[in-house]
Backbone bond lengths (Angstrom), bond angles and torsions (degrees), N, CA, C in turn:
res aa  C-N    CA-C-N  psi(-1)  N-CA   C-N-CA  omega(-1)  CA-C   N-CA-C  phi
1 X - - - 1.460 - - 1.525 109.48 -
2 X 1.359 111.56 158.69 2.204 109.00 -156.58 1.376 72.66 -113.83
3 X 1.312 121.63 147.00 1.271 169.94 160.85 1.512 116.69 -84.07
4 X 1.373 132.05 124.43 1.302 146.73 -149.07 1.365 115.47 -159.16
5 X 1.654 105.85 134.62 1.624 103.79 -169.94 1.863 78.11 -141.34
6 X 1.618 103.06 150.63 1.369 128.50 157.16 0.737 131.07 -77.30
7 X 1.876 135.25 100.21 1.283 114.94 -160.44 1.648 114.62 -103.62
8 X 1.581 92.50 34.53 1.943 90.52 160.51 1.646 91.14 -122.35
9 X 0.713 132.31 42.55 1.551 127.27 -179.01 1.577 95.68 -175.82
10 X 1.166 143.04 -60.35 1.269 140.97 -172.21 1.816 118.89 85.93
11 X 1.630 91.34 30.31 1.492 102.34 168.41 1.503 120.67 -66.37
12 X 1.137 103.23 154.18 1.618 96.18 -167.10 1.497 93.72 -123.26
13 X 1.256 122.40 119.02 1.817 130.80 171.96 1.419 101.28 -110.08
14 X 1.101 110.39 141.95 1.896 120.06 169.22 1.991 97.37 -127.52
15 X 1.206 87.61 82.08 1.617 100.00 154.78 1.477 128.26 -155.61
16 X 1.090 130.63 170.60 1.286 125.12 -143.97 2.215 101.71 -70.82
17 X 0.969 97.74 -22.42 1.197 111.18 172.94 1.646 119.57 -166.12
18 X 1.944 111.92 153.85 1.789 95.99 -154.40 1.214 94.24 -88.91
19 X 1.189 130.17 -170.61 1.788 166.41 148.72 1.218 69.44 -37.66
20 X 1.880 110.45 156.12 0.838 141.27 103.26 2.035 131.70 -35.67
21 X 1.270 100.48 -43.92 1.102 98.88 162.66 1.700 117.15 -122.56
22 X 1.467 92.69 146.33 1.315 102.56 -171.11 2.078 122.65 -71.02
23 X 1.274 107.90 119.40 1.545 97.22 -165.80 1.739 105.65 -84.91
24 X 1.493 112.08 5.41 1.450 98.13 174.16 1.520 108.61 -92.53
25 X 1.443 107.49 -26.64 1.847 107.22 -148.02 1.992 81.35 -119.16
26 X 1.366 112.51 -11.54 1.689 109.62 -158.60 1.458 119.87 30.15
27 X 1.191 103.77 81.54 1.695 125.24 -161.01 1.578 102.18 -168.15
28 X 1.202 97.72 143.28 1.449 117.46 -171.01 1.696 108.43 -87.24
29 X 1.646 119.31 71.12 1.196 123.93 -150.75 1.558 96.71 -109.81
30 X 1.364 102.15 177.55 1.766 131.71 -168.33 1.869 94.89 -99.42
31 X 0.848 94.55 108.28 1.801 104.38 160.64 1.303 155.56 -97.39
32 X 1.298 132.16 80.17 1.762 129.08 -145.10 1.602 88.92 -71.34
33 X 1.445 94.21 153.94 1.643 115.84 152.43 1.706 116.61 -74.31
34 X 1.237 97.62 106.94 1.519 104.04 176.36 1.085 98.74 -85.24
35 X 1.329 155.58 -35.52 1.568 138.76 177.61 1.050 122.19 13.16
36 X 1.701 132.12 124.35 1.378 124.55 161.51 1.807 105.80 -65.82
37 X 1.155 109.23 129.29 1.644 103.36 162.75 1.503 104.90 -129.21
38 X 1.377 129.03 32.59 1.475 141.02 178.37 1.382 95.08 -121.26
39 X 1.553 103.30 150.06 1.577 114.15 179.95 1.857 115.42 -94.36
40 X 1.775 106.68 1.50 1.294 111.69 173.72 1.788 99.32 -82.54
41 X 0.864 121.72 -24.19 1.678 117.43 -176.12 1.458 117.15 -114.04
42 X 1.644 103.91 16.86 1.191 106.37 169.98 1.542 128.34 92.44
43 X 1.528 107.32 -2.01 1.548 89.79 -174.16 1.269 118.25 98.46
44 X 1.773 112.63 157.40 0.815 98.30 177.36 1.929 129.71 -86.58
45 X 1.080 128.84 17.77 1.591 124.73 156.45 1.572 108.37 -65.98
46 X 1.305 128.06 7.32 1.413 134.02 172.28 1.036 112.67 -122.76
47 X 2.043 118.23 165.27 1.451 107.36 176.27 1.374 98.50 -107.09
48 X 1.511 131.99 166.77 0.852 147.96 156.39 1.719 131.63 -29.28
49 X 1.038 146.68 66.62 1.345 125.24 -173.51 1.145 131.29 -38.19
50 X 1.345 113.42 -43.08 1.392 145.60 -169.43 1.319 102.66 -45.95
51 X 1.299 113.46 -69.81 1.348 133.50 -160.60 1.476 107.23 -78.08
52 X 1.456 100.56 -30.27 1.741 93.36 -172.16 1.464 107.50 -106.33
53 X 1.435 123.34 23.04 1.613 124.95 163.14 1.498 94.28 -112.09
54 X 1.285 132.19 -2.49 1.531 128.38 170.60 1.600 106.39 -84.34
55 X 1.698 111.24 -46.03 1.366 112.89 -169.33 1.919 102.16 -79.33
56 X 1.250 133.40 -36.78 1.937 124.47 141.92 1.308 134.33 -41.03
57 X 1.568 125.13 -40.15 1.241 119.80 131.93 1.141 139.51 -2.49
58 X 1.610 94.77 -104.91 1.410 129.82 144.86 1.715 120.81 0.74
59 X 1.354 101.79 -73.77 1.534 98.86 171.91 1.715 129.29 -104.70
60 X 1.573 101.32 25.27 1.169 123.03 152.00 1.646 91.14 82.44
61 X 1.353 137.70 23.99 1.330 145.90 118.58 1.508 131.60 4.86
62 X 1.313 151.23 119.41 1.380 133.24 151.03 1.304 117.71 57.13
63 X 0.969 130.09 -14.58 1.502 133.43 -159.47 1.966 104.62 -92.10
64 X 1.046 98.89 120.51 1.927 88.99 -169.44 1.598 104.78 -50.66
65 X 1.387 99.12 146.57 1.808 99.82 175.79 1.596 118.79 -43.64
66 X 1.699 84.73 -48.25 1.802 99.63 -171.24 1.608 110.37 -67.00
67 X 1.564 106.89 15.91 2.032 96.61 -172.73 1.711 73.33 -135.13
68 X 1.189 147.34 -41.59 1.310 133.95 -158.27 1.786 109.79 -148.87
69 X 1.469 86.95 99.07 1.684 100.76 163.74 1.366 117.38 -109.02
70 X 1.481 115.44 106.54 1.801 139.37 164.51 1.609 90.04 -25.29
71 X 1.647 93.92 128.69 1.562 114.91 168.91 1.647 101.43 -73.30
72 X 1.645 109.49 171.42 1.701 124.06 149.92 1.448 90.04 -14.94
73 X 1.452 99.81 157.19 1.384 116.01 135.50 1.430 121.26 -73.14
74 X 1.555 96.73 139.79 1.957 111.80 -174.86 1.617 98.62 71.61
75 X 1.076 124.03 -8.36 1.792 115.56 177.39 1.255 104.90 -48.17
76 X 1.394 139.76 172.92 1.418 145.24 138.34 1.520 114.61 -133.78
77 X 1.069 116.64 128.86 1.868 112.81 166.47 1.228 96.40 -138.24
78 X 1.397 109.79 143.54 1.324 161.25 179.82 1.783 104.57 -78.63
79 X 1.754 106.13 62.90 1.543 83.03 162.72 1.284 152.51 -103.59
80 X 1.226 114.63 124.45 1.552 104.72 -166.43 1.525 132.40 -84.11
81 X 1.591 97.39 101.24 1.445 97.06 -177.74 1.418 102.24 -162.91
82 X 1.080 113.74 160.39 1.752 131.52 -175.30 1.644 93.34 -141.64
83 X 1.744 99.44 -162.26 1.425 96.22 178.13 1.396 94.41 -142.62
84 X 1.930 98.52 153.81 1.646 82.87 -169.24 1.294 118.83 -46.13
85 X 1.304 129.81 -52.56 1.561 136.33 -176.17 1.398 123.93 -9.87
86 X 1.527 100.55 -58.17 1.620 118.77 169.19 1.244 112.68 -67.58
87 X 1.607 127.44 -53.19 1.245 121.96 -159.39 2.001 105.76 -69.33
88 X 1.553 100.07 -14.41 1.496 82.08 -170.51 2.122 97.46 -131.15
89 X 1.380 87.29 41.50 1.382 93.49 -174.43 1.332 108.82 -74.02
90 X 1.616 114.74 137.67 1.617 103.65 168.73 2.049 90.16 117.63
91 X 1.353 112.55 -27.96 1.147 110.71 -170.33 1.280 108.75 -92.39
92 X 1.724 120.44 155.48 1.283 112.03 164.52 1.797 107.17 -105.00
93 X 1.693 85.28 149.85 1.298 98.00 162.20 1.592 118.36 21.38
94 X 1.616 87.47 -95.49 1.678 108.91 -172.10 1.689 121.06 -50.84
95 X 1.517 94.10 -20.88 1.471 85.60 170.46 1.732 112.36 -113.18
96 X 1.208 88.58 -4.47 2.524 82.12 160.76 1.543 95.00 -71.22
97 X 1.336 123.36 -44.58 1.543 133.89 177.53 2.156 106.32 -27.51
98 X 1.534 87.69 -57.00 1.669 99.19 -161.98 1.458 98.11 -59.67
99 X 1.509 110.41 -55.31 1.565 129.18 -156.03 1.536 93.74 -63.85
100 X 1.516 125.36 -50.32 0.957 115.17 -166.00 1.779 125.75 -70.93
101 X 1.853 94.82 -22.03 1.314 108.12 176.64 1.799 125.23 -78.42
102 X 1.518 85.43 17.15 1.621 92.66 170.30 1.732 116.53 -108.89
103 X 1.155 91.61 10.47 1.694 116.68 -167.52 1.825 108.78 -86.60
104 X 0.965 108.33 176.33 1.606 104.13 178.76 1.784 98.56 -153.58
105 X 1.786 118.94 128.77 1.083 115.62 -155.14 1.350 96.24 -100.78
106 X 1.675 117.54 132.75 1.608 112.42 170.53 1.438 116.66 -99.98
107 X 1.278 145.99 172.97 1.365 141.34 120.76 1.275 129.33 -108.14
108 X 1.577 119.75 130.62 1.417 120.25 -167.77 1.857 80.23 -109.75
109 X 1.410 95.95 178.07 1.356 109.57 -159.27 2.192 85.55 -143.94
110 X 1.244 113.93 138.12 1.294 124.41 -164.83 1.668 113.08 -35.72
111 X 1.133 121.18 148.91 1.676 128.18 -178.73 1.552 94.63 69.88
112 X 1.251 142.86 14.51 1.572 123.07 -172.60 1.584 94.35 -96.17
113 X 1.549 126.64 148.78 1.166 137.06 -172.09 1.749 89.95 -95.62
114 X 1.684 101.60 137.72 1.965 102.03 172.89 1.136 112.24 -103.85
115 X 1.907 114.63 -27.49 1.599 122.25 175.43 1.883 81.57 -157.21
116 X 1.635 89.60 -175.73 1.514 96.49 -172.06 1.901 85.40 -169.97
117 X 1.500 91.26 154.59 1.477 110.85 -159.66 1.413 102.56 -69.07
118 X 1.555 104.05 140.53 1.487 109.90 -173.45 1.304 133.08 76.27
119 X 1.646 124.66 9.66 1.126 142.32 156.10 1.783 118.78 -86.06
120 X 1.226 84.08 123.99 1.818 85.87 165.46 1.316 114.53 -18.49
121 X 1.668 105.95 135.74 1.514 96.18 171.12 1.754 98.02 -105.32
122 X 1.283 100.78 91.26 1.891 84.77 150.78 1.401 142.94 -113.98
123 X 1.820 100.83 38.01 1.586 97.45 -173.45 1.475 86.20 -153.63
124 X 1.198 108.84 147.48 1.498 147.72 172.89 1.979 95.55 -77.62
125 X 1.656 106.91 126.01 1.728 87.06 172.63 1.746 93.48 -124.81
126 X 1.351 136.00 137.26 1.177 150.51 168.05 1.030 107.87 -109.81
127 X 1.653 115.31 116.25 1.690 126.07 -165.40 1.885 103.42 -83.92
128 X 1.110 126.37 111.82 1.448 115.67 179.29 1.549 110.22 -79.99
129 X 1.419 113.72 -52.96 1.361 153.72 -168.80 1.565 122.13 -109.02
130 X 1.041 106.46 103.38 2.198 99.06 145.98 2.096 79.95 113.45
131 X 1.732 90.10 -153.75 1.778 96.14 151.54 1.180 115.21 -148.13
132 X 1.390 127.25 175.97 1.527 120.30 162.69 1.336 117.04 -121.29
133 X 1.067 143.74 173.51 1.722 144.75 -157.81 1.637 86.06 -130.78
134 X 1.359 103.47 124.54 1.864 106.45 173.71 2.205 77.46 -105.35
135 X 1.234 79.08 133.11 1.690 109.48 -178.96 1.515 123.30 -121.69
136 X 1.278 125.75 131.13 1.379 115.05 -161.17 1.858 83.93 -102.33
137 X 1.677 108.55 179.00 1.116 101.70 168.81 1.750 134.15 -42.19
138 X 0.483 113.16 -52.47 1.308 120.42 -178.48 1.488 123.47 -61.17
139 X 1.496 125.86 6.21 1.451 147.78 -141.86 1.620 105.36 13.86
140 X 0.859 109.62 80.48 1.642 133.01 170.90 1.772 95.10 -106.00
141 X 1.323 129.14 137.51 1.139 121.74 177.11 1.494 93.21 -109.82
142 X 1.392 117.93 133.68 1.284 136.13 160.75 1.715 119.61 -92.23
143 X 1.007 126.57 -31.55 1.350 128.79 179.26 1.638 104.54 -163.00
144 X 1.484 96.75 153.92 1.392 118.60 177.53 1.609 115.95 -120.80
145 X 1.472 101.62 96.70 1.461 103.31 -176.03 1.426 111.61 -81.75
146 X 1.867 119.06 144.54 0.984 115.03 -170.43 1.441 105.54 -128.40
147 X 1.599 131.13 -160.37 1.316 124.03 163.03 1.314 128.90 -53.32
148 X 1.439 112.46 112.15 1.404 122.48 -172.03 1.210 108.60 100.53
149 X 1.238 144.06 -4.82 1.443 135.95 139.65 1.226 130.03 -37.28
150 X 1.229 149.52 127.43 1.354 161.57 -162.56 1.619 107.08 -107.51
151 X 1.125 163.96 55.10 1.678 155.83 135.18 1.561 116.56 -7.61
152 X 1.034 99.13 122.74 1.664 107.72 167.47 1.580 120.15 67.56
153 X 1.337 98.84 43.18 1.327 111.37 176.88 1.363 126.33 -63.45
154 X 1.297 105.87 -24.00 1.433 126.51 -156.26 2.248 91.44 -89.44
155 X 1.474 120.00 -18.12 1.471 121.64 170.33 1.467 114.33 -45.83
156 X 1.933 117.98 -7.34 1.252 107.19 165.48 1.478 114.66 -93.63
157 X 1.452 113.60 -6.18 1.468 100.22 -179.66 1.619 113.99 -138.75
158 X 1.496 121.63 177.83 1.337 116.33 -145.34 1.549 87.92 -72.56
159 X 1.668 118.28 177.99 1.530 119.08 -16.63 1.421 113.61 -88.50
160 X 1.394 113.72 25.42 1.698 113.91 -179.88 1.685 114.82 49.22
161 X 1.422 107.28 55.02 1.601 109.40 167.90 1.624 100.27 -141.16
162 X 0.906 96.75 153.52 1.709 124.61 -175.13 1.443 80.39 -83.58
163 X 1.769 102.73 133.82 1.797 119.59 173.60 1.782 100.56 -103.64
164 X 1.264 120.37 -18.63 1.392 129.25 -161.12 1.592 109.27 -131.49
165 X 1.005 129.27 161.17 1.657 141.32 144.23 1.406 124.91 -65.93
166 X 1.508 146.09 148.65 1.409 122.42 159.49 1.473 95.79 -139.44
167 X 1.738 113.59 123.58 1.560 119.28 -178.81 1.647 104.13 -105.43
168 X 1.062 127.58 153.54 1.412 131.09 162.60 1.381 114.83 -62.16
169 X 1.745 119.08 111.20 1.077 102.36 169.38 1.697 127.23 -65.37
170 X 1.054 107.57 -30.20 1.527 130.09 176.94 1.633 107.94 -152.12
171 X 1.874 102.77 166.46 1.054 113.31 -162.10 2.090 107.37 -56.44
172 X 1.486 111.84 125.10 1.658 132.32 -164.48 0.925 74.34 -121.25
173 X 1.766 78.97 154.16 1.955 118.48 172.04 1.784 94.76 -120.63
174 X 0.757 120.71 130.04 1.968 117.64 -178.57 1.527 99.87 -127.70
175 X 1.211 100.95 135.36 1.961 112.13 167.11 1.870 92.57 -107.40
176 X 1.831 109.02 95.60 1.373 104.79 136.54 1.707 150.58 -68.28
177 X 0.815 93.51 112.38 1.302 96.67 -173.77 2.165 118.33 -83.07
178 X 0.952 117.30 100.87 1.215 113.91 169.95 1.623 136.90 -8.16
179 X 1.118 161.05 6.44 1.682 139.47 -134.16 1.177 103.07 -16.12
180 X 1.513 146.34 -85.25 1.607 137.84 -142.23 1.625 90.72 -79.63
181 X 1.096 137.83 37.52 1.212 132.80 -178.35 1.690 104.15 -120.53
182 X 1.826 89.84 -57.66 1.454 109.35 176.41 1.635 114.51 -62.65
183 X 1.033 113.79 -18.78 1.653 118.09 -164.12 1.542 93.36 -91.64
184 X 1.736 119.95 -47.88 1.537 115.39 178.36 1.251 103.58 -63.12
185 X 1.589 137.79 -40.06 1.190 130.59 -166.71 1.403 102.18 -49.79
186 X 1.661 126.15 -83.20 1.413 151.83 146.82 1.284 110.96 17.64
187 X 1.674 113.25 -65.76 1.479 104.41 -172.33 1.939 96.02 -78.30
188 X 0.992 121.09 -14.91 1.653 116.71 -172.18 1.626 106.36 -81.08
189 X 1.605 107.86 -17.34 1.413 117.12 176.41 1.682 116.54 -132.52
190 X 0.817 107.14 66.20 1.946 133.99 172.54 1.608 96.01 -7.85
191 X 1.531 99.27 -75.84 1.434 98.60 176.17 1.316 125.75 -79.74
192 X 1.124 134.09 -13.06 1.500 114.48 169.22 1.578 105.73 -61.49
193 X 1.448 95.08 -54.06 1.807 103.16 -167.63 1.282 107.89 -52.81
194 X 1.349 118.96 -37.81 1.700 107.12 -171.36 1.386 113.32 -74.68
195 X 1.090 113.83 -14.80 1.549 125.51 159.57 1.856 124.04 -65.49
196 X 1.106 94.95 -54.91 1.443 79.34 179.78 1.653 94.07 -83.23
197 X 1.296 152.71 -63.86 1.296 131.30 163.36 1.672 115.37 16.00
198 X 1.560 93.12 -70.17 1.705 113.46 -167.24 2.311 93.52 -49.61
199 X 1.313 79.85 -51.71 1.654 81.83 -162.73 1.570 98.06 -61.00
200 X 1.012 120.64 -59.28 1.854 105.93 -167.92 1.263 103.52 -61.37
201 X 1.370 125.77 3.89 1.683 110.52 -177.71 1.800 101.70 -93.55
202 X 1.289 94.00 -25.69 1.908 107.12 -171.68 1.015 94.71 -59.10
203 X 1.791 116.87 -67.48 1.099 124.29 -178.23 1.508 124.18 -14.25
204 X 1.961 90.28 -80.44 1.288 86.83 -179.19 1.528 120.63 -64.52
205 X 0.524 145.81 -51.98 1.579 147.87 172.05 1.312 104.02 -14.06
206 X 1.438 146.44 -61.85 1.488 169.95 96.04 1.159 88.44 58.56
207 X 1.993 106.23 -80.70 1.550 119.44 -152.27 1.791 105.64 -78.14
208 X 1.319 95.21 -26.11 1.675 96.35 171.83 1.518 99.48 -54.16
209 X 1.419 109.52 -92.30 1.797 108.27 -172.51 1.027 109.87 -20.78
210 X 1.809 133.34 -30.70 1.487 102.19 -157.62 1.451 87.63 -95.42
211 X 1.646 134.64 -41.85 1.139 111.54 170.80 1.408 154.55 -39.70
212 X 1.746 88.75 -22.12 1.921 103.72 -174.16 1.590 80.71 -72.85
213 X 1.320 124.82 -44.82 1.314 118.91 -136.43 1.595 106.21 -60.89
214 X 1.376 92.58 -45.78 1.775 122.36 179.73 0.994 99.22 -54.58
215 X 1.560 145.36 -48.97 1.303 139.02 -155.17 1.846 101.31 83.33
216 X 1.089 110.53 26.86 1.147 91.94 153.31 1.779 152.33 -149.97
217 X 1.606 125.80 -159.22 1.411 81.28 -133.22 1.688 75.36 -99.54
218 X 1.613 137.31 -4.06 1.473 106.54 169.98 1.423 93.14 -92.60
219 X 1.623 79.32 174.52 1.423 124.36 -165.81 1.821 114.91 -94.62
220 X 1.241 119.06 58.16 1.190 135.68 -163.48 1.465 106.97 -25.02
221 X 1.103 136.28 128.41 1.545 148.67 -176.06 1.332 109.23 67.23
């Protein structure tokens, strides 16, 4: 049976197909298929997490104030982040160990800028410590990344520009990770790389569905 969430309300129905009308928001709403179709969440007799903590997000849902404050109305930003978990899912230990030991650890100390919108993306940032505020122009904070947040995931694929800002809210510990570092690592390790590969492709795939679903035209994360 397909699994269904409201994405002006973020009701969640599990039946073979939804209402016409919506019984959370009672509104004649747009409904993604949350379906698991991945074998980490089981398939489809399950729903998706993935997709349905993007579409709560998304409409400013569950999500603590202090990690997710709703843009303008009609705004869109592009944020880029996953969590390590996903990005290096599938791996053991010893090899997040390798990947990570190609990394170089910073600390910014509060108000310090880590990237800023419209700069090259060439580094991967993994939050260990503290948080950072991803900020659109206007310093509007859109999300508050914390330990185990992943930034700038998207430095493996085109067009390699930062959509957001990210400032230290307080004193952070960050594991940067290189791109031409990560890409030599990757091809030197077949299987690690095709692994995290695998994961930023899920990913995106994820933020696509929820965007078609939304009708809209970015590409959420």
């Amino acid at each position: 049976m397909s699994k269904w969430q409201c994405v002006e309300c973020g009701y969640f129905i599990d039946e073979a197909k939804p209402p016409d009308m919506c019984p959370g928001c009672h509104a004649h709403c747009t409904y993604t298929d949350v379906t698991c179709y991945r074998p980490e969440c089981g398939g489809p007799p399950n729903p998706d997490p993935m997709v349905m903590t993007l579409i709560t997000q998304r409409i400013g849902l569950v999500a603590p104030l202090h990690r997710m404050q709703p843009g303008k109305a009609g705004e869109a930003v592009s944020v880029e982040k996953v969590t390590k978990a996903a990005l290096f899912q599938g791996l053991s230990e010893e090899d997040i160990k390798k990947v990570l030991g190609i990394g170089h650890v910073m600390t910014y100390n509060s108000g310090d800028i880590v990237f800023k919108e419209g700069d090259d993306a060439v580094h991967i940032y993994i939050v260990e410590e503290g948080q950072l505020a991803v900020q659109t122009a206007e310093k509007q904070t859109v999300y508050t990344a914390t330990p185990g947040d992943v930034l700038g995931w998207s430095t493996l694929i085109l067009p390699y520009k930062r959509t957001a800002s990210a400032i230290a809210v307080d004193k952070a510990t960050v594991v940067i990770l290189d791109q031409a570092k990560l890409h030599e690592f990757c091809e030197q390790n077949p299987p690690i790389g095709y692994k995290i590969t695998r994961n930023v492709g899920r990913t995106m795939a994820v933020r696509m569905r929820t965007a078609k679903a939304m009708s809209s035209d970015m590409v959420y994360g």
